[in-house]
C-alpha positions as CSV (number, residue, x, y, z in Angstrom):
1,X,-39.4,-16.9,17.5
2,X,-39.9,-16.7,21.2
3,X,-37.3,-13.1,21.8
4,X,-36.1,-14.9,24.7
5,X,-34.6,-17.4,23.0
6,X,-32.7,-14.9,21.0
7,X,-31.6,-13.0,24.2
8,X,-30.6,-16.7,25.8
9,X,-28.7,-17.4,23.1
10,X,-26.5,-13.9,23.0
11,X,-26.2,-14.0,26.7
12,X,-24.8,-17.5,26.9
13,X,-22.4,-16.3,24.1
14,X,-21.6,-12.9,25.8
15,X,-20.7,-15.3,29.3
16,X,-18.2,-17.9,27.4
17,X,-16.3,-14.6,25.3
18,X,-16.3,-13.5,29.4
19,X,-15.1,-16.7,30.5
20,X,-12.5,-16.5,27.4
21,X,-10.9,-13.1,28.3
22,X,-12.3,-12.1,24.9
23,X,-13.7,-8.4,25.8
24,X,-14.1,-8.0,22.1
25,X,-16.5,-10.4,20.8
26,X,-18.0,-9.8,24.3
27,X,-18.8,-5.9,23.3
28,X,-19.8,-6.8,19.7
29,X,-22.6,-9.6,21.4
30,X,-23.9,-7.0,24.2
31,X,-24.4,-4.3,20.8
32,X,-26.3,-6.8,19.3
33,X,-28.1,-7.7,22.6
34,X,-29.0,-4.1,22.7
35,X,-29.9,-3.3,19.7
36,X,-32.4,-6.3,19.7
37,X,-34.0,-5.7,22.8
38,X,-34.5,-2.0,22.0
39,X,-35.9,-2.9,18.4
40,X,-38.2,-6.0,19.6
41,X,-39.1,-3.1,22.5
42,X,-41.6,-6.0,24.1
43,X,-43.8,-5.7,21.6
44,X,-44.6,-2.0,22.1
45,X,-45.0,1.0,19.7
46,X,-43.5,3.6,22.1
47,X,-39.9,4.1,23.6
48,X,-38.0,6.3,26.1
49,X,-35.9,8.9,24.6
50,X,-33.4,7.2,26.1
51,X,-33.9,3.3,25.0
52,X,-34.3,5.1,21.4
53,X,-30.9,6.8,21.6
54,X,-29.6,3.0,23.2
55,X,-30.9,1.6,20.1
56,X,-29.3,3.8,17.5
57,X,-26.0,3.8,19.2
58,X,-25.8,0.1,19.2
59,X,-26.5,-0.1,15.8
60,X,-23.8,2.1,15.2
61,X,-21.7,0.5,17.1
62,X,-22.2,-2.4,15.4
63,X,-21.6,-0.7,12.1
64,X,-18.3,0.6,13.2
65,X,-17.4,-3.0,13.6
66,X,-18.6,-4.2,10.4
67,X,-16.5,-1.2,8.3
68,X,-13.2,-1.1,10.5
69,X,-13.9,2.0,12.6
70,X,-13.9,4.1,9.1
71,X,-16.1,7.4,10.2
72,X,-17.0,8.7,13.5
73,X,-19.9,8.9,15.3
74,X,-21.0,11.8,17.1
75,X,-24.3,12.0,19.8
76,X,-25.4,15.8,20.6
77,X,-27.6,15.0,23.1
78,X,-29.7,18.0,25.5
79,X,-29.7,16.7,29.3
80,X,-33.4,15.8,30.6
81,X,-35.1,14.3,27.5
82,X,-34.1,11.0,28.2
83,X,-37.8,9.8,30.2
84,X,-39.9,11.7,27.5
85,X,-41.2,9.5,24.9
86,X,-41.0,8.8,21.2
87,X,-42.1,6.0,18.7
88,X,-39.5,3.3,18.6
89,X,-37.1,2.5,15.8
90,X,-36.9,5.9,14.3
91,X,-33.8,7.3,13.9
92,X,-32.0,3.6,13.4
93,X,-33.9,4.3,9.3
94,X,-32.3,7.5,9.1
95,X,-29.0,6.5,10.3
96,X,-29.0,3.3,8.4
97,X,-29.8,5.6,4.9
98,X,-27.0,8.3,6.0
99,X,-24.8,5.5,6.2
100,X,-25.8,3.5,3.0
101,X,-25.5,6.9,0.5
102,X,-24.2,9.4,2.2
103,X,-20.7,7.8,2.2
104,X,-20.3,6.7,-0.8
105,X,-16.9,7.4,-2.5
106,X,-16.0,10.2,0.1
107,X,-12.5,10.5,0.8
108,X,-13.0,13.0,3.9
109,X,-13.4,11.8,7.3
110,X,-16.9,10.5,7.8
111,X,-18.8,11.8,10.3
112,X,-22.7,10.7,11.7
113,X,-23.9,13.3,14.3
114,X,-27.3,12.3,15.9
115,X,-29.0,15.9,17.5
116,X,-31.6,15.9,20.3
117,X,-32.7,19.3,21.5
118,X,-36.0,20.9,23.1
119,X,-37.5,23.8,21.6
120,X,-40.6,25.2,23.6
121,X,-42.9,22.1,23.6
122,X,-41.4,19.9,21.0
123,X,-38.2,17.6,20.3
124,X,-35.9,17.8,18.0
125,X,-34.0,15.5,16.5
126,X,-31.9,15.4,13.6
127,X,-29.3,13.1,11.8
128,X,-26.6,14.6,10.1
129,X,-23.9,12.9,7.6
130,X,-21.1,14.8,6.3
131,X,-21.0,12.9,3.0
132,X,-22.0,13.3,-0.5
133,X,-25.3,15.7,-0.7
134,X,-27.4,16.1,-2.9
135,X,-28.1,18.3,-5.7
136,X,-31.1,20.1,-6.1
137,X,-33.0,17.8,-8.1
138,X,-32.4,14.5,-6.6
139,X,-33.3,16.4,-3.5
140,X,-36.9,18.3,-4.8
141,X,-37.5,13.8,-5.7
142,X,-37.0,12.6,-2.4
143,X,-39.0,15.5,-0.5
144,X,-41.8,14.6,-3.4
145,X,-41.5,11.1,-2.6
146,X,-41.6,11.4,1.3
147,X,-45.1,13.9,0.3
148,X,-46.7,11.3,-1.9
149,X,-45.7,8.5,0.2
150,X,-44.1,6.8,-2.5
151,X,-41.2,4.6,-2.0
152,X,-38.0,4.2,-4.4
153,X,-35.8,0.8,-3.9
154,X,-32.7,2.8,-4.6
155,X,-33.4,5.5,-1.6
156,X,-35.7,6.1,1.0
157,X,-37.8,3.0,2.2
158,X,-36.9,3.4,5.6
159,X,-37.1,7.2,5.1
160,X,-41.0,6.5,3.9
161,X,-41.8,4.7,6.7
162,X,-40.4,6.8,9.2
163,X,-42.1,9.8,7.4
164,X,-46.0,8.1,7.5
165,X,-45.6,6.7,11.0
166,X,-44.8,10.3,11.9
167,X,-48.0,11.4,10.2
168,X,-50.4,8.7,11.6
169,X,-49.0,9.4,15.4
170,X,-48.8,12.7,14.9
171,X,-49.5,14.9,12.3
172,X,-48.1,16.8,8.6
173,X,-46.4,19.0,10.7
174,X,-44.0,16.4,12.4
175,X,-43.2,14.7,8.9
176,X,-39.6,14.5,7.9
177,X,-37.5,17.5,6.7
178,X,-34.5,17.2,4.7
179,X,-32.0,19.5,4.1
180,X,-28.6,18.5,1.3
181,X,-26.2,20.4,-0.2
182,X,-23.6,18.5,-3.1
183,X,-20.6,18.2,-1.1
184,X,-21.3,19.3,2.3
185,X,-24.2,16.5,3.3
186,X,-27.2,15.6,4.6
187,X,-29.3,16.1,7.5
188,X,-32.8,14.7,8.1
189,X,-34.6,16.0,10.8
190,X,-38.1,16.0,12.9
191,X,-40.0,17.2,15.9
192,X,-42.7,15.7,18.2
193,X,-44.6,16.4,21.1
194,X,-42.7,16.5,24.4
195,X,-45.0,13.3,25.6
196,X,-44.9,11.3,29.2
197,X,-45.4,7.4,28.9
198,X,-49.4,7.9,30.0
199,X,-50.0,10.2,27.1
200,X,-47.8,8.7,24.6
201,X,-50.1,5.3,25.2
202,X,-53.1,7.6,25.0
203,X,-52.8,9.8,21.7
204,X,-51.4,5.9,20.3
205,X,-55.0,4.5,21.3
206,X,-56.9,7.1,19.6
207,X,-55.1,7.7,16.3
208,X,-54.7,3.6,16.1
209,X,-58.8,3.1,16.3
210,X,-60.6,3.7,13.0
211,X,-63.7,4.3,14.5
212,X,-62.9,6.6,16.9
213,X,-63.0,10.8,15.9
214,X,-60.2,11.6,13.7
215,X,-59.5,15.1,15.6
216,X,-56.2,17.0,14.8
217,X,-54.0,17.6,18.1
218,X,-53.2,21.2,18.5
219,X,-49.7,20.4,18.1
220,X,-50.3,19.6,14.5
């Protein structure tokens, strides 16, 4: 399907909920507006910092509509990141598994922090659910499974292919980390290059050809 057709469609709706007085359905069509553009990205592999953060706030946003506003969402976000650039459609996975186990049966207030920070010459970034945790063992199996590349239908798909797209940009050293205690939550966390568009589209050139050297960055 032609993107633009999509977009057409959700701006044409967006203008009559305008046209209506309806400001609600008119902020729940520009979330989804957002969150499609910044997904379908044009076709491309790499993002802003910025458009990523757009992307996982609108799904958010939309999620806060689907479940009655029941848990906050929280952005901790370091000033001057926002032109660097990352691989697109990375942190919506990690929200979108915080969301789907993390919360289960939890009584508390829900809370979903996303964290972006620099430290020396990487970014940080880290999603962080207050929820459920995890005990040791259920924990040492999803760390295995994110090693071994293996996937599990009840937890961790998206986590998976976060984790090896990490590993073919990058390197090991930028794979997920995970962190859970029982009770207290979850955070999932990783760290890339700082990268400019140029060299983003670069290093993407030479990890995606097969025949090209298969070098390790010295970030790695």
């Amino acid at each position: 399907i032609n993107p633009h057709f999509l977009y057409n469609c959700l701006d044409n709706m967006n203008w009559y909920a305008i046209m209506r007085g309806d400001e609600h359905s008119s902020y729940v069509i520009t979330q989804l507006s957002d969150y499609y553009r910044t997904c379908l990205n044009r076709g491309r592999n790499t993002i802003t910092v910025e458009e990523e953060l757009k992307n996982a706030a609108a799904y958010m946003n939309l999620q806060l509509e689907l479940h009655d506003n029941n848990f906050q969402f929280e952005k901790d976000i370091e000033e001057g990141l926002e032109e660097f650039v990352t691989i697109n459609l990375m942190l919506q996975p990690l929200l979108e598994n915080a969301f789907a186990h993390g919360f289960q049966d939890l009584e508390r207030t829900k809370i979903l922090t996303i964290t972006v920070r620099k430290e020396a010459a990487l970014i940080c970034f880290s999603v962080h659910d207050n929820g459920r945790g995890m005990d040791a063992r259920t924990l040492d199996a999803l760390r295995l499974q994110l090693k071994q590349k293996m996937e599990d239908s009840r937890r961790g798909i998206g986590l998976s292919n976060v984790n090896e797209r990490l590993r073919l940009y990058f390197s090991e050293s930028c794979c997920l980390q995970v962190e859970s205690q029982p009770g207290v939550g979850t955070v999932v966390s990783f760290s890339i290059p700082l990268l400019d568009e140029a060299s983003a589209l670069f290093r993407y050139d030479r990890r995606g050809d097969e025949s090209g050297p298969k070098e390790e960055y010295p970030y790695g």
